[in-house]
PyMOL Python script that loads the backbone (N, CA, C, O; Angstrom):
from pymol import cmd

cmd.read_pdbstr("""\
ATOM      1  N   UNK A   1      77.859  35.636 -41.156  1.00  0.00           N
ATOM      2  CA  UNK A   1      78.389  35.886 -42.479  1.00  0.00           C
ATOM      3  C   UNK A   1      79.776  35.267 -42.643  1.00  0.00           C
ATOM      4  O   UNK A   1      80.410  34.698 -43.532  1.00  0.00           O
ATOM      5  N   UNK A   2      79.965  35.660 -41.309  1.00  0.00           N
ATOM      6  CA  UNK A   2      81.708  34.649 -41.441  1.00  0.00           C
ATOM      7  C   UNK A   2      81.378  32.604 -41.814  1.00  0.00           C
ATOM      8  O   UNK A   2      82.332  31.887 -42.116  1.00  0.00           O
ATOM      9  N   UNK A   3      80.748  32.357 -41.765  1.00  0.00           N
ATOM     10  CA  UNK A   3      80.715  31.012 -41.556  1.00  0.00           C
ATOM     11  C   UNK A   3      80.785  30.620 -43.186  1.00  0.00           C
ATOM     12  O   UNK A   3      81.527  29.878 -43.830  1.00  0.00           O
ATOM     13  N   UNK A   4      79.494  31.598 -43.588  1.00  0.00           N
ATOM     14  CA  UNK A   4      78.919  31.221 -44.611  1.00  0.00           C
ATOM     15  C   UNK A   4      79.889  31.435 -45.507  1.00  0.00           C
ATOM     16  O   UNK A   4      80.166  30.592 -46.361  1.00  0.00           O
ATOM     17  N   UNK A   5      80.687  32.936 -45.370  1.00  0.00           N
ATOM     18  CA  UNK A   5      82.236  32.434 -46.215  1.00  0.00           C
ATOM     19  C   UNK A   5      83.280  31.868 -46.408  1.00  0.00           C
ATOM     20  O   UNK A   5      84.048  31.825 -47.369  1.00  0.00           O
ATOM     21  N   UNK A   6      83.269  31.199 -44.923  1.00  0.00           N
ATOM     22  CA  UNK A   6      83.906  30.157 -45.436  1.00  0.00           C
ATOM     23  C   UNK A   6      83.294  28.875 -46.130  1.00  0.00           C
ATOM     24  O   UNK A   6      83.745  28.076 -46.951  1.00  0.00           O
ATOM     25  N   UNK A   7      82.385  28.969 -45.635  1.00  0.00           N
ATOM     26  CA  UNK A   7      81.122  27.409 -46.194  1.00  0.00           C
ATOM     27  C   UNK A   7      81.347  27.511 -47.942  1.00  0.00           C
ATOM     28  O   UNK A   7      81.516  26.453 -48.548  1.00  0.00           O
ATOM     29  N   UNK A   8      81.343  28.646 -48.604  1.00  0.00           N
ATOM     30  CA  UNK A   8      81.296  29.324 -49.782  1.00  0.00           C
ATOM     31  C   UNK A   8      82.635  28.973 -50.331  1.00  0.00           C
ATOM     32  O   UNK A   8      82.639  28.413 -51.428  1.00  0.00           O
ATOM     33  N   UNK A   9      83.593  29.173 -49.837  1.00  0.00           N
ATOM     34  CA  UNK A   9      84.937  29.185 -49.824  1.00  0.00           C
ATOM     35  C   UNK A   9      85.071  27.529 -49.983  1.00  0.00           C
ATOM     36  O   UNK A   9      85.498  27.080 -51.047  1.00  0.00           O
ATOM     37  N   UNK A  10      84.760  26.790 -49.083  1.00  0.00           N
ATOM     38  CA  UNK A  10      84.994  25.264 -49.406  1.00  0.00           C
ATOM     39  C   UNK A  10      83.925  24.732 -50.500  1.00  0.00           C
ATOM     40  O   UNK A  10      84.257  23.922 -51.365  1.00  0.00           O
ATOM     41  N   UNK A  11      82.849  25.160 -50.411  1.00  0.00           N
ATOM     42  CA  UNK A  11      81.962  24.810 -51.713  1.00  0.00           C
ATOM     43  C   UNK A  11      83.000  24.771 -53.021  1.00  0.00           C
ATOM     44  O   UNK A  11      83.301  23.790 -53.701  1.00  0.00           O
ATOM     45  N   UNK A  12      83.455  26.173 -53.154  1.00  0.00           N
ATOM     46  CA  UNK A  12      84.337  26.506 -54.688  1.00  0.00           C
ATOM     47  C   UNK A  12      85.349  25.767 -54.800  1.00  0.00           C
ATOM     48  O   UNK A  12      85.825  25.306 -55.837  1.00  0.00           O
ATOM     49  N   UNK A  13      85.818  25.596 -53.381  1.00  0.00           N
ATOM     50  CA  UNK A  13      87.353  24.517 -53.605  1.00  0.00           C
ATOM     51  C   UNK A  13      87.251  22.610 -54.016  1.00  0.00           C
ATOM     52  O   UNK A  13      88.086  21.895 -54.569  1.00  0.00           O
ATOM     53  N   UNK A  14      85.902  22.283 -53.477  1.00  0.00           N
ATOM     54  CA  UNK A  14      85.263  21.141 -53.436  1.00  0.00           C
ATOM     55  C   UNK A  14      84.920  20.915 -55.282  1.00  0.00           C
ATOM     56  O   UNK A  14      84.801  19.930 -56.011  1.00  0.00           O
ATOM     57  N   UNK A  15      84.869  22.087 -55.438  1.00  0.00           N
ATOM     58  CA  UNK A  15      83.748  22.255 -56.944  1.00  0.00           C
ATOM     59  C   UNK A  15      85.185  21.629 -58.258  1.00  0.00           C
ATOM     60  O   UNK A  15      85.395  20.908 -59.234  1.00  0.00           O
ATOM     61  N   UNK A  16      85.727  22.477 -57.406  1.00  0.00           N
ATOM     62  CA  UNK A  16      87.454  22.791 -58.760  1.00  0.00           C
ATOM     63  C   UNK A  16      87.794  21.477 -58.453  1.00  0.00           C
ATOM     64  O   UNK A  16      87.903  20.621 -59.331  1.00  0.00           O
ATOM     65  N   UNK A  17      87.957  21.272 -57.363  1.00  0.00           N
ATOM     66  CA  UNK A  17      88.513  19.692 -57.243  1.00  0.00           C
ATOM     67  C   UNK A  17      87.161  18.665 -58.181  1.00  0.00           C
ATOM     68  O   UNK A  17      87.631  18.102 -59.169  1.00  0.00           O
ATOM     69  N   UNK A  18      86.313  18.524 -58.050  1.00  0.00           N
ATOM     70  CA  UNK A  18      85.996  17.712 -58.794  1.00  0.00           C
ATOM     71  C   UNK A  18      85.394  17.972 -60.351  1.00  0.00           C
ATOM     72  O   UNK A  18      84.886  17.098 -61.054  1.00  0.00           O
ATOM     73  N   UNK A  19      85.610  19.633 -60.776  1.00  0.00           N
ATOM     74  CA  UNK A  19      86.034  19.717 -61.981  1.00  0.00           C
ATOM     75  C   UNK A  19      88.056  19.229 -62.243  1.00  0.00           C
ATOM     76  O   UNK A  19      88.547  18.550 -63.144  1.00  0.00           O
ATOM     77  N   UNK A  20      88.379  19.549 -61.692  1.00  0.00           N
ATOM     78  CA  UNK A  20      89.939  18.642 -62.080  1.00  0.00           C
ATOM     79  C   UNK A  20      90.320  17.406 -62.508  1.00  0.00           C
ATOM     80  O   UNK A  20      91.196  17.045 -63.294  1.00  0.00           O
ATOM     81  N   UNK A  21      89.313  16.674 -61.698  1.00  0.00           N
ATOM     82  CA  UNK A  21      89.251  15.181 -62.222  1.00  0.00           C
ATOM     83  C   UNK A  21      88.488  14.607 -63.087  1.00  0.00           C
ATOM     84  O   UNK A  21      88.757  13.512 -63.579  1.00  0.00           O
ATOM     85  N   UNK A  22      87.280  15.401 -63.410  1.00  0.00           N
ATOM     86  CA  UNK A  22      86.779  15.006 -64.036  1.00  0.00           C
ATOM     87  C   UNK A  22      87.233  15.341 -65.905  1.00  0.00           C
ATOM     88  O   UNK A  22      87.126  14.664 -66.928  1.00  0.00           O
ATOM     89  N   UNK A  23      87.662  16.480 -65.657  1.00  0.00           N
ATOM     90  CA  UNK A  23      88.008  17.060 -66.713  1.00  0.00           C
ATOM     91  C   UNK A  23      89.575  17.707 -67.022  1.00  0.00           C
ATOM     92  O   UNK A  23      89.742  18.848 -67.452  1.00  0.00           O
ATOM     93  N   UNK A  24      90.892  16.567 -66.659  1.00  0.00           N
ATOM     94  CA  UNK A  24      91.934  17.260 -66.158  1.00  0.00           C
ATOM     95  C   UNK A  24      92.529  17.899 -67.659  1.00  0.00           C
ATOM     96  O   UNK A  24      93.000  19.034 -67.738  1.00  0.00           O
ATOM     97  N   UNK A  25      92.434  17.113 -68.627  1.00  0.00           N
ATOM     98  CA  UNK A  25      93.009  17.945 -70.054  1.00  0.00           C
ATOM     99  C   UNK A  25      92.368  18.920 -70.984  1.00  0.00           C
ATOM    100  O   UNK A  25      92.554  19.319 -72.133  1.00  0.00           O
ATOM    101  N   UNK A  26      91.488  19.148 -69.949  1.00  0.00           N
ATOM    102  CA  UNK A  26      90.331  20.404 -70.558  1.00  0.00           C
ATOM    103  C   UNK A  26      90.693  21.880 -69.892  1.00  0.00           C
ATOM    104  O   UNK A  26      90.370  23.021 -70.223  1.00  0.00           O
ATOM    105  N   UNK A  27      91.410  21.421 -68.938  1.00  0.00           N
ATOM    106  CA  UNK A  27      91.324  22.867 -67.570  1.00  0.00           C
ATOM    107  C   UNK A  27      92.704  23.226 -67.697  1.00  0.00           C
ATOM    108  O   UNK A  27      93.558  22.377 -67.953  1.00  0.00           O
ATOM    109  N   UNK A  28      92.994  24.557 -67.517  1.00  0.00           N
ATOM    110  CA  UNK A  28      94.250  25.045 -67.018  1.00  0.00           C
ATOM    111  C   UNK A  28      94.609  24.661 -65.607  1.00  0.00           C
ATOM    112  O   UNK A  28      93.977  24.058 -64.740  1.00  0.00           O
ATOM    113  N   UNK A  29      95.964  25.261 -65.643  1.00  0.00           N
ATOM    114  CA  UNK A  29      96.555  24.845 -64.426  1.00  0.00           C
ATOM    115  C   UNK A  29      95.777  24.258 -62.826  1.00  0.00           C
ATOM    116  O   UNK A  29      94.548  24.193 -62.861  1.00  0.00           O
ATOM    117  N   UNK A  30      96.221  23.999 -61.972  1.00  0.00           N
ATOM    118  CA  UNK A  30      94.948  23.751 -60.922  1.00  0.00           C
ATOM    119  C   UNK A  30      95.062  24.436 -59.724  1.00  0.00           C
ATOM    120  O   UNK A  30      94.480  24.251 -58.656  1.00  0.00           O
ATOM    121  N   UNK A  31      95.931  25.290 -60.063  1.00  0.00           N
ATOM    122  CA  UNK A  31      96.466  26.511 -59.662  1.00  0.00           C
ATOM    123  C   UNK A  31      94.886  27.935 -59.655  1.00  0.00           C
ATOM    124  O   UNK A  31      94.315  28.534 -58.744  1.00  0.00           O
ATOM    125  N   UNK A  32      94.773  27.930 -60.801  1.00  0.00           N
ATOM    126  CA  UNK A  32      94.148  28.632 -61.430  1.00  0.00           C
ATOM    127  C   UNK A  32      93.138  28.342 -61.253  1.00  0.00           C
ATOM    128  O   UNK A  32      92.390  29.240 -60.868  1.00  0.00           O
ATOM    129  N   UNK A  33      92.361  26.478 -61.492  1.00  0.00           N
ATOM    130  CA  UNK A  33      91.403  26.194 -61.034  1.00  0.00           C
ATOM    131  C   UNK A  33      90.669  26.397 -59.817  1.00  0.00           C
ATOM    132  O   UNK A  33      89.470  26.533 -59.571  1.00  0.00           O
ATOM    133  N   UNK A  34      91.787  26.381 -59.075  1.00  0.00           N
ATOM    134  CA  UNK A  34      91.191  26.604 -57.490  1.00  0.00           C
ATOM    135  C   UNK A  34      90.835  27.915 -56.781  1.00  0.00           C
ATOM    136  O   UNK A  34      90.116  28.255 -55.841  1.00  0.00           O
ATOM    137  N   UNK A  35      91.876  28.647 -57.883  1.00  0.00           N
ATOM    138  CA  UNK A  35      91.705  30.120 -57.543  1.00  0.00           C
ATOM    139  C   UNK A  35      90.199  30.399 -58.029  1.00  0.00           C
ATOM    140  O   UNK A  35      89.377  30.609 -57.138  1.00  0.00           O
ATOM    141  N   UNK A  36      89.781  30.418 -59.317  1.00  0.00           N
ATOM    142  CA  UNK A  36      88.726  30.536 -59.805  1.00  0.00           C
ATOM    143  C   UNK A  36      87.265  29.791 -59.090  1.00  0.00           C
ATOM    144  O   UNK A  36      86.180  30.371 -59.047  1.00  0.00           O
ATOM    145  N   UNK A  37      87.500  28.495 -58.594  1.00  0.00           N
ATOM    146  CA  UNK A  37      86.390  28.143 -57.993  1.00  0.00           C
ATOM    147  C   UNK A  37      86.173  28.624 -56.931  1.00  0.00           C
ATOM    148  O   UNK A  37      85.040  28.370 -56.521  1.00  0.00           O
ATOM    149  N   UNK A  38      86.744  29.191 -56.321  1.00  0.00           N
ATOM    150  CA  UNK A  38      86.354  29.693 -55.264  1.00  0.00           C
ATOM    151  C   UNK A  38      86.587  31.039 -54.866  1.00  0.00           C
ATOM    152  O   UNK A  38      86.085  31.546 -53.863  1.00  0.00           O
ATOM    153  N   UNK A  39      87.368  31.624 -55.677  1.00  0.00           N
ATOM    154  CA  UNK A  39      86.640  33.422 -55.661  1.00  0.00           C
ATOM    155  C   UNK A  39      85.297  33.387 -56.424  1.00  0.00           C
ATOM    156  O   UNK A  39      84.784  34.505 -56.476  1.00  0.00           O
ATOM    157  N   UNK A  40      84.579  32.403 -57.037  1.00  0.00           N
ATOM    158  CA  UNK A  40      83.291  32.556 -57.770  1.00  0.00           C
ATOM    159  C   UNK A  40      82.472  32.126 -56.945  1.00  0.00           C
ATOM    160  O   UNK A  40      81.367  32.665 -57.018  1.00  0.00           O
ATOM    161  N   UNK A  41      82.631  31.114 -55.946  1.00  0.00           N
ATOM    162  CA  UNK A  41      81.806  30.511 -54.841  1.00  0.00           C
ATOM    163  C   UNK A  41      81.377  31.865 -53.647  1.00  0.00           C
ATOM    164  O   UNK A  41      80.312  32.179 -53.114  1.00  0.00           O
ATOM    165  N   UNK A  42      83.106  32.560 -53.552  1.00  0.00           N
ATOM    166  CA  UNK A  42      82.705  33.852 -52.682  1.00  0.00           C
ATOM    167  C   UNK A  42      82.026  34.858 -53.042  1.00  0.00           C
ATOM    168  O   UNK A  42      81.494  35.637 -52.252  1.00  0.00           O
ATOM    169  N   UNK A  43      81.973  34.953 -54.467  1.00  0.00           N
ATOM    170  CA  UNK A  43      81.189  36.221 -55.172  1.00  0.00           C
ATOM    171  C   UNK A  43      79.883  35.583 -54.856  1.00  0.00           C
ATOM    172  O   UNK A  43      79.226  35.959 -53.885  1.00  0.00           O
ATOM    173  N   UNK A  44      79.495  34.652 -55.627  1.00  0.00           N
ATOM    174  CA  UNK A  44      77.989  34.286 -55.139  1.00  0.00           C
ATOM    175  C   UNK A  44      77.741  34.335 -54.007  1.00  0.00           C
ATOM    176  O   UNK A  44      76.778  35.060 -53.760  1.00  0.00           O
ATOM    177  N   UNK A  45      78.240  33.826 -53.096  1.00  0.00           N
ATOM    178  CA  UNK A  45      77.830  33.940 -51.903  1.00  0.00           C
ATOM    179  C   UNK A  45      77.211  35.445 -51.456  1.00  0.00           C
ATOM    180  O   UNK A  45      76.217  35.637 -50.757  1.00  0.00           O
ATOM    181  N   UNK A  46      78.272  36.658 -52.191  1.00  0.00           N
ATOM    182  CA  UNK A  46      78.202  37.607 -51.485  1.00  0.00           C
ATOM    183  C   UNK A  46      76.994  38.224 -52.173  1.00  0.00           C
ATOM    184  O   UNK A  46      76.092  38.778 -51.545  1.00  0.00           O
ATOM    185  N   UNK A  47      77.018  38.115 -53.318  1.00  0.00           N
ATOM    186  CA  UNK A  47      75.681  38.073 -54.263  1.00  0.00           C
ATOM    187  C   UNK A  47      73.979  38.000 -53.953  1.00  0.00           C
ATOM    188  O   UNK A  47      72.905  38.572 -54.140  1.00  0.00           O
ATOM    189  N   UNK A  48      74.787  36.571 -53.196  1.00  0.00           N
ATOM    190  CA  UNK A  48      73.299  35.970 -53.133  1.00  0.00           C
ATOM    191  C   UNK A  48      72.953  36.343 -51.842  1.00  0.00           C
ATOM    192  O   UNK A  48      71.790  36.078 -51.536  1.00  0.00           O
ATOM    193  N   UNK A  49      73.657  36.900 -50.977  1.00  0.00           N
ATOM    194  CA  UNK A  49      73.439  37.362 -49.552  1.00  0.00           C
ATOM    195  C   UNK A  49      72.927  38.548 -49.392  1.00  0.00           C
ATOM    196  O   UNK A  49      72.225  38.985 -48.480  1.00  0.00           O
ATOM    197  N   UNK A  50      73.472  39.224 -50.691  1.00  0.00           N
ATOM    198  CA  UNK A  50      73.038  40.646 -50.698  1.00  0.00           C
ATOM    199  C   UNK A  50      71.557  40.364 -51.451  1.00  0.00           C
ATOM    200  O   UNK A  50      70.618  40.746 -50.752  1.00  0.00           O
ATOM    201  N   UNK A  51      71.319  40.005 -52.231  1.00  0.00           N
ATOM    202  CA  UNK A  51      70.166  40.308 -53.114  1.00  0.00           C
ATOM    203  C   UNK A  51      68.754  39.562 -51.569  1.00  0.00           C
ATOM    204  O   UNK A  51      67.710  40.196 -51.417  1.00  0.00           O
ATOM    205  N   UNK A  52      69.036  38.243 -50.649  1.00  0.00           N
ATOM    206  CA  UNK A  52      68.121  38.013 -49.902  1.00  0.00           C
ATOM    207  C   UNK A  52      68.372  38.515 -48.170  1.00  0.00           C
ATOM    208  O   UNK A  52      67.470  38.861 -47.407  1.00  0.00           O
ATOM    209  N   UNK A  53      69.182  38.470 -47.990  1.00  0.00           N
ATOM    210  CA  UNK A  53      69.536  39.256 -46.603  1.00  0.00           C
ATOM    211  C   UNK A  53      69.706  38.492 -45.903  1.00  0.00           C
ATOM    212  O   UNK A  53      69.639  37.408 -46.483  1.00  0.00           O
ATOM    213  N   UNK A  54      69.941  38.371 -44.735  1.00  0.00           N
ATOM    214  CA  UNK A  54      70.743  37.195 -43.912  1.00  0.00           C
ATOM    215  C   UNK A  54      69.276  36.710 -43.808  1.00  0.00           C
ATOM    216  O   UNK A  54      68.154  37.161 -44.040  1.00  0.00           O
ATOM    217  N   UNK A  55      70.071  35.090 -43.150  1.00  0.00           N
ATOM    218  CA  UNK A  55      68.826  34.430 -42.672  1.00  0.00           C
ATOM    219  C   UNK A  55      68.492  33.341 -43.606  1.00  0.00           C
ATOM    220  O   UNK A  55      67.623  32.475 -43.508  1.00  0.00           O
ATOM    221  N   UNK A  56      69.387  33.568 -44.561  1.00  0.00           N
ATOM    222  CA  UNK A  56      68.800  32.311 -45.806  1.00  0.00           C
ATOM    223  C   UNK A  56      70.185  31.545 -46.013  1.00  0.00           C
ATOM    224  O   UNK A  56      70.854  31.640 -47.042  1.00  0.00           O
ATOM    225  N   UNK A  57      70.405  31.048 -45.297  1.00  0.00           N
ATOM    226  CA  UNK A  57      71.968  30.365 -45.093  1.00  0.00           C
ATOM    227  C   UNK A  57      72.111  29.579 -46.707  1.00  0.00           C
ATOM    228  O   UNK A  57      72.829  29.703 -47.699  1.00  0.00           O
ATOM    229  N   UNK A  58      71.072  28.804 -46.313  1.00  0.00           N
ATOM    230  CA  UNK A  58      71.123  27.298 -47.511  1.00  0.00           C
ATOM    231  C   UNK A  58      71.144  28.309 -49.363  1.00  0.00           C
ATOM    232  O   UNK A  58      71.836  28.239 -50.378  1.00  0.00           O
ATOM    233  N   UNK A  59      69.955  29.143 -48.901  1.00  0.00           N
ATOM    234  CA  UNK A  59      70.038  29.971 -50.507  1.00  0.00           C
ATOM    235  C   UNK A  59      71.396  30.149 -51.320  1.00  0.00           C
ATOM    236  O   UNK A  59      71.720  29.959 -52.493  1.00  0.00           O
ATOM    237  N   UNK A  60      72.211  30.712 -49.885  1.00  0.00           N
ATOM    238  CA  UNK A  60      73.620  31.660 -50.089  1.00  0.00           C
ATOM    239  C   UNK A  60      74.334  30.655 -50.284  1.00  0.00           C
ATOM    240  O   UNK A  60      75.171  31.077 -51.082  1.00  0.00           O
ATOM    241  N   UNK A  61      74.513  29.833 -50.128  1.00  0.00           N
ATOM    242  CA  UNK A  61      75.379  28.370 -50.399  1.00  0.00           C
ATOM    243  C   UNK A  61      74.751  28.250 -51.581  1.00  0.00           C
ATOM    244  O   UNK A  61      75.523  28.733 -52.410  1.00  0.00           O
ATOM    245  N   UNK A  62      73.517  27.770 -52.258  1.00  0.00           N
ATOM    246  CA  UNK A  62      73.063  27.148 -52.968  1.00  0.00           C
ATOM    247  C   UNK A  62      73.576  28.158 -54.746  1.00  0.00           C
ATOM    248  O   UNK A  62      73.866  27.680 -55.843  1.00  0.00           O
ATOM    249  N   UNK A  63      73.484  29.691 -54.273  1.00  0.00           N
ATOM    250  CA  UNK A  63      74.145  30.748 -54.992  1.00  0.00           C
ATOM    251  C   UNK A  63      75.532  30.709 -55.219  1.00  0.00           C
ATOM    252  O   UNK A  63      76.229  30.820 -56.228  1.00  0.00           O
ATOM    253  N   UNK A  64      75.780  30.503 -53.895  1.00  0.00           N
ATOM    254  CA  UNK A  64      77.528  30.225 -54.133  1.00  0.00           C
ATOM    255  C   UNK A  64      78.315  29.224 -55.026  1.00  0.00           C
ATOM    256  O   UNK A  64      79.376  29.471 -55.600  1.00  0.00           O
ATOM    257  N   UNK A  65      77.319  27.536 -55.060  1.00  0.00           N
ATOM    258  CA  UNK A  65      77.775  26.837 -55.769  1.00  0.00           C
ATOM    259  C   UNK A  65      77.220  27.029 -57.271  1.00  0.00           C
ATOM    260  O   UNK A  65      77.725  26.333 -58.152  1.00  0.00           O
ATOM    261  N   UNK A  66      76.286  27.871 -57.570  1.00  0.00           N
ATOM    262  CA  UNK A  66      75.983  28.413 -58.726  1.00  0.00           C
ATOM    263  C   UNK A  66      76.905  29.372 -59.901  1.00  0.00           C
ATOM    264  O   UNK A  66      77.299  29.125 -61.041  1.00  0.00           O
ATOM    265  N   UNK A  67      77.014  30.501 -59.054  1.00  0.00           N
ATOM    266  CA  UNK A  67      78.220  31.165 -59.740  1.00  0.00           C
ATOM    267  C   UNK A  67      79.336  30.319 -59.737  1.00  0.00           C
ATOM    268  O   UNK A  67      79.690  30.005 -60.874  1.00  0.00           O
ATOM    269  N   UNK A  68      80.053  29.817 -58.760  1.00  0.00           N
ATOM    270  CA  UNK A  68      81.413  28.778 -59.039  1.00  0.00           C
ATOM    271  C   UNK A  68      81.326  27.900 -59.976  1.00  0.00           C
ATOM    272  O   UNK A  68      82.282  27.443 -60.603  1.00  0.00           O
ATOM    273  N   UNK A  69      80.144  27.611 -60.124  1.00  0.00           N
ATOM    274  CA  UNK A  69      80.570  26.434 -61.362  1.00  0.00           C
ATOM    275  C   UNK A  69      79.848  27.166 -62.467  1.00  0.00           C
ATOM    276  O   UNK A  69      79.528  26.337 -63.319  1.00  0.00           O
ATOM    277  N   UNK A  70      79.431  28.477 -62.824  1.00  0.00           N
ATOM    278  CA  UNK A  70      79.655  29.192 -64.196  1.00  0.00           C
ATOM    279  C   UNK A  70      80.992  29.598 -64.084  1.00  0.00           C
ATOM    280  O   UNK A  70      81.506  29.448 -65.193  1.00  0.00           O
ATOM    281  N   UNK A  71      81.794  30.035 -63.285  1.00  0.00           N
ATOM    282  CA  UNK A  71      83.275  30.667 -63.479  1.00  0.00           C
ATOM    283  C   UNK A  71      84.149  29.227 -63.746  1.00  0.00           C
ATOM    284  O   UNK A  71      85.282  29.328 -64.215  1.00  0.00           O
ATOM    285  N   UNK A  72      83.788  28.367 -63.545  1.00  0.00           N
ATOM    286  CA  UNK A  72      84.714  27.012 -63.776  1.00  0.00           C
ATOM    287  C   UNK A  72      84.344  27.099 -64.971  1.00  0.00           C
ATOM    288  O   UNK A  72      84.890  27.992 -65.619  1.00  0.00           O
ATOM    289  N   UNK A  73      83.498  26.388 -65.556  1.00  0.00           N
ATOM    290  CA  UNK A  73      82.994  26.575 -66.959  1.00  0.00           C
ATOM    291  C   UNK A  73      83.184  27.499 -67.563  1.00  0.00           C
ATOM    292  O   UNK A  73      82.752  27.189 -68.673  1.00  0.00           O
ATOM    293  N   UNK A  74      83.626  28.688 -67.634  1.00  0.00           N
ATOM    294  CA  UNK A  74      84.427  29.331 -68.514  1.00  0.00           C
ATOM    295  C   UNK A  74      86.065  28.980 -68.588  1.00  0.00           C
ATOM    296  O   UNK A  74      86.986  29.377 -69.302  1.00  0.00           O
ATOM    297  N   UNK A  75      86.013  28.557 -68.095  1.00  0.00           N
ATOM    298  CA  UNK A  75      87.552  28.187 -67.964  1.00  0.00           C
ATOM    299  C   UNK A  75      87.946  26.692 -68.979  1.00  0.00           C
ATOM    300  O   UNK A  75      89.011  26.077 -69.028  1.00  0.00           O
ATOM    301  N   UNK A  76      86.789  26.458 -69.634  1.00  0.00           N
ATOM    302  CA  UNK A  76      87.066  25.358 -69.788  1.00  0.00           C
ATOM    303  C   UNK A  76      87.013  24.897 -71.095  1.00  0.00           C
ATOM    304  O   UNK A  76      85.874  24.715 -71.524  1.00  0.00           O
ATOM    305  N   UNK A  77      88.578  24.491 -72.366  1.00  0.00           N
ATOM    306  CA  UNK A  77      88.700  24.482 -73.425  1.00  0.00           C
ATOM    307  C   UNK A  77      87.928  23.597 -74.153  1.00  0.00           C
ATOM    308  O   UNK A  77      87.324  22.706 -73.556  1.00  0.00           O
ATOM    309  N   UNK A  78      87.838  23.736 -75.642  1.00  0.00           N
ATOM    310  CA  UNK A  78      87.208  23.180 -76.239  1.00  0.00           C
ATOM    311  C   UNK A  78      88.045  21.432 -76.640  1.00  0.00           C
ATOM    312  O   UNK A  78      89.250  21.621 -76.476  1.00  0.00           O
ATOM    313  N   UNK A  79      87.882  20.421 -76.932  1.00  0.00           N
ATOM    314  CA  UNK A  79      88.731  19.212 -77.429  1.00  0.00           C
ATOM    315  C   UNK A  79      89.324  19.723 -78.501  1.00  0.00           C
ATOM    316  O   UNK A  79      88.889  20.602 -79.246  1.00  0.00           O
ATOM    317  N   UNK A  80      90.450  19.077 -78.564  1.00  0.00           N
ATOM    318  CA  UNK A  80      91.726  19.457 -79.321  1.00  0.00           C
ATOM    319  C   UNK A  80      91.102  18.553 -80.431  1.00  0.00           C
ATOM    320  O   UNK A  80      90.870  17.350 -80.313  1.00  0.00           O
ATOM    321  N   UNK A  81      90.843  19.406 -81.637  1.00  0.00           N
ATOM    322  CA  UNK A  81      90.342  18.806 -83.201  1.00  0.00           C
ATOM    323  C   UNK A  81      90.926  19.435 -83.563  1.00  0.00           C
ATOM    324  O   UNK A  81      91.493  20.406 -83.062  1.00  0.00           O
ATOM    325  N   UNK A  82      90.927  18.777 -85.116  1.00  0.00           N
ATOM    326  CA  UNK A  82      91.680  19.509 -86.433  1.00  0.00           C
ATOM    327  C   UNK A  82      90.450  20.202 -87.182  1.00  0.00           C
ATOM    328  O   UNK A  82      89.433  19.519 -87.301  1.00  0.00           O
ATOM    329  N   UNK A  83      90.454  21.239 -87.594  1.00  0.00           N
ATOM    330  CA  UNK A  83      89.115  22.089 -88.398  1.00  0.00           C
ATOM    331  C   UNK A  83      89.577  21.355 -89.648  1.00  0.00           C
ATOM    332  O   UNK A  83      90.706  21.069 -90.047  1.00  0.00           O
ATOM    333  N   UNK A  84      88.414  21.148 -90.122  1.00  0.00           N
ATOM    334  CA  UNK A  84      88.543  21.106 -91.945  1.00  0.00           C
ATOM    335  C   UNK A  84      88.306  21.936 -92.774  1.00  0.00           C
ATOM    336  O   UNK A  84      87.171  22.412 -92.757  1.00  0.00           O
ATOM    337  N   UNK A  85      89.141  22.352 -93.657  1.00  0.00           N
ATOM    338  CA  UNK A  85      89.251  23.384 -94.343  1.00  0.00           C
ATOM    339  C   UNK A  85      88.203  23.302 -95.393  1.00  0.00           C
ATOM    340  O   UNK A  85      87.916  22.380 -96.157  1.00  0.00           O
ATOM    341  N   UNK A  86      87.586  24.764 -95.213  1.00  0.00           N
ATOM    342  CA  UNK A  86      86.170  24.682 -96.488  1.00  0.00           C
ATOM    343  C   UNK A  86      86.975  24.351 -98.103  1.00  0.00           C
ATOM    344  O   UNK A  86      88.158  24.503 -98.407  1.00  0.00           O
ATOM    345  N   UNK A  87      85.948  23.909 -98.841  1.00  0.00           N
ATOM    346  CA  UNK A  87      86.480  23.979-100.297  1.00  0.00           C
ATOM    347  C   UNK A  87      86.854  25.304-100.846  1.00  0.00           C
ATOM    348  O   UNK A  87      87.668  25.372-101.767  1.00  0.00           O
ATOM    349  N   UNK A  88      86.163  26.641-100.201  1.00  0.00           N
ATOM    350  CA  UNK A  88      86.254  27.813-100.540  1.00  0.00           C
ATOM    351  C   UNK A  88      88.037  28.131-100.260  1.00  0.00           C
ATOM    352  O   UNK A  88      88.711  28.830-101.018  1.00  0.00           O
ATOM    353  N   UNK A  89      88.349  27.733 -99.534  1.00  0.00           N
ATOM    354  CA  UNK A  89      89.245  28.207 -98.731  1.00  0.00           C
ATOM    355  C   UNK A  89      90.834  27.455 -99.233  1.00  0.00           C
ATOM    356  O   UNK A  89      91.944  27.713 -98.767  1.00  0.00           O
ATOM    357  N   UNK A  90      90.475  26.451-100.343  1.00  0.00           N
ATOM    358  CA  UNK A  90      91.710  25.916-100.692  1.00  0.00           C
ATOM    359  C   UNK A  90      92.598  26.268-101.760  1.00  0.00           C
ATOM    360  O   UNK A  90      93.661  25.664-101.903  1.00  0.00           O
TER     361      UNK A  90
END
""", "prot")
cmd.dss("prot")
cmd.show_as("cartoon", "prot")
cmd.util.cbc("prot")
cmd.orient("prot")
């Protein structure tokens, strides 16, 4: 279980890093990013360990990088547009 959290642990950090680059003026700090990818990599992990029981190494990884990149993706703003104002509204 120890391995796999860390395995989990670098999954989420691996994840944020290449949400950072890919998307650096979309994301908050990378501070934050990193924190988030990978307490979400450890939740899944722990998630997915609990729901199949040891023994399924690859699953628990495969869970881990699942939840981490829904918790990245919330994190992640919309493009900076201008709304147009309805006709109702002028």
């Amino acid at each position: 279980m120890i391995w796999e959290s860390f395995a989990a642990a670098l999954l989420g950090l691996a994840l944020s890093w290449s949400a950072l680059r890919s998307l650096p003026d979309r994301l908050p700090s990378g501070r934050a990013v990193y924190l988030t990818g990978a307490l979400g990599a450890l939740f899944g992990a722990y998630l997915t360990h609990a729901a199949l029981g040891p023994g399924h190494v690859l699953a628990t990884l495969i869970g881990a990088v699942s939840v981490g990149a829904v918790t990245l993706s919330l994190l992640i703003r919309p493009r900076s547009r201008r709304l147009a104002r309805s006709a109702a509204a002028q």
